[in-house]
Structure formats: structure tokens, C-alpha cells
N, C-alpha and C positions, 0 to 999 in steps of 0.2 A: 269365193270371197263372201265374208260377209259382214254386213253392215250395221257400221257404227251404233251405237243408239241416239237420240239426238242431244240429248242434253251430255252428253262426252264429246258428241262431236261438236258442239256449241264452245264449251269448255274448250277445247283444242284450239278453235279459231281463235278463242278470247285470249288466249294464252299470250302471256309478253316477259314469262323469265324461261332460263333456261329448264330441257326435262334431262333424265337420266335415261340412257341409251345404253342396253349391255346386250352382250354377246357372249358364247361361249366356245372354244377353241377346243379342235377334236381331241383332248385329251381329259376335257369336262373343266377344263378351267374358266371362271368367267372374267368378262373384262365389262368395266363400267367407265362411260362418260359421258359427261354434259354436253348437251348439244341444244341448237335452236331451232324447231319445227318449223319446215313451210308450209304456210297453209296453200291449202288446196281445196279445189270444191268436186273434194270424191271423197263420199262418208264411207269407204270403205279399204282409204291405207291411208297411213302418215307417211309425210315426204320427211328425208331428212337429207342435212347438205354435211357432205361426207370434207373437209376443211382441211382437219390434220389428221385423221385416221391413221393408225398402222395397227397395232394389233386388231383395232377393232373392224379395220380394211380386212385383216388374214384371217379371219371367224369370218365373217358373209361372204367371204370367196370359196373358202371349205364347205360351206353349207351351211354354216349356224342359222336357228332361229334366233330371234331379236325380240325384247322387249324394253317399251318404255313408258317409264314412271313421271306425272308430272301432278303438280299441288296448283291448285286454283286457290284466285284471291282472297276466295272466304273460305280456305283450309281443308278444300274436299283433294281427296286422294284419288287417281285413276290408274290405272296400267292396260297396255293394250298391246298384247301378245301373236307373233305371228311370222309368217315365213318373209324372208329377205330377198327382194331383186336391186340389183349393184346395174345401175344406169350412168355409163359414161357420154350416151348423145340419145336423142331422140325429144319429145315430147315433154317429159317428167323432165330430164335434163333441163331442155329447154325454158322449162318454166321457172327449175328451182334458180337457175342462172340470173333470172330476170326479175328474181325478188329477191335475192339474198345480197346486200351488200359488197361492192366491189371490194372490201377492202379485208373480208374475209375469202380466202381461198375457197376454189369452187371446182372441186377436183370431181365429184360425183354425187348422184343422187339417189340415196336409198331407199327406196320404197318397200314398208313394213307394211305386209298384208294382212287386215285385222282374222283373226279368228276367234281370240278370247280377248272380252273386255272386263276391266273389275272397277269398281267403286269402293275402293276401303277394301275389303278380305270377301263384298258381295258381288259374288258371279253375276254380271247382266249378258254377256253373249258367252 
């Protein structure tokens, strides 16, 4: 794993609209959707709360990586790229449950493990 750098991971916390979450299906097709970050205080994955998934549930089940895209308030770009674990109970579960809104579905938790991070088109990990 490796971690975040701070001002992305700063940016993540700060974050209050939704970001884009895509996937790719083992035939190289990609799937994109909006979703809403939980934050967490580990600078090296983004939690995500898995709500209505379907194709993008059957790409992190196959094995897809994952990447997502999110625009901060003063217009800066991020993307933070990386492998996918699909958490139906434990810890990560545990937590995404207990911050995410009961009135969205709270079917699993995806933990996006960072390895590449970008700022705009610039490589920082």
C-alpha cells in the first residue's frame, strides 16, 4: 500500500459532492458511477459505500481495478487508482455503516487501495 500524499488525502476528507468510481469488466469494458466517499482515517485507501451497485458490484467481484475521480471546491482535479477489496462485514464494513446515512442502502464496502495518485495529468505517487 501506499500512501496518500497529504494534500489529496486532505482534499478527500474535505470532499462534500459526489466523485466518479469506474470499473472495468473482464472483457475491457468500463463502467462509471457516482458515488459518495467515506471518509476514513487511513491515508492509504478510499472507503466506498457499495448502495446500488450491479455491474459495478460484477467488475470488483471478477477482479477489476478501480479508479476515482473527484473535483475540489476551488476546481483542482485528483484520481487515485488501485486494487479493490468488496467488504460485506468486518471493521471497514463496520464503519462505512455507521457514517453513511440510513436512508441510503448499505449493501457493502469497497475499499480502493491507493497505488497511483494524480493531480490534473501530474503523477504524485
Amino acid at each position: 500500500m501506499a500512501r496518500i500524499p497529504e494534500n489529496v488525502y486532505k482534499a478527500l476528507q474535505d470532499l462534500d459532492t459526489p466523485a466518479v468510481f469506474t470499473t472495468v469488466d473482464p472483457n475491457g469494458n468500463p463502467n462509471a458511477a457516482y458515488v459518495m466517499l467515506v471518509k476514513v482515517d487511513n491515508p492509504e485507501i478510499v472507503l466506498l459505500n457499495d448502495s446500488v451497485f450491479t455491474k459495478t458490484r460484477a467488475n470488483i467481484l471478477t477482479g477489476s481495478r478501480g479508479s476515482v475521480v473527484f473535483l475540489t471546491a476551488d476546481h483542482k482535479a485528483y484520481q487515485i487508482k488501485g486494487n479493490l477489496k468488496y467488504h460485506t462485514s468486518g471493521p471497514l464494513f463496520d464503519h462505512m455503516r455507521s457514517v453513511v446515512e440510513e436512508i441510503h442502502a448499505r449493501v457493502a464496502a469497497v475499499e480502493l487501495i491507493a497505488d497511483e495518485v494524480y493531480e490534473g495529468a501530474d503523477k504524485l505517487l
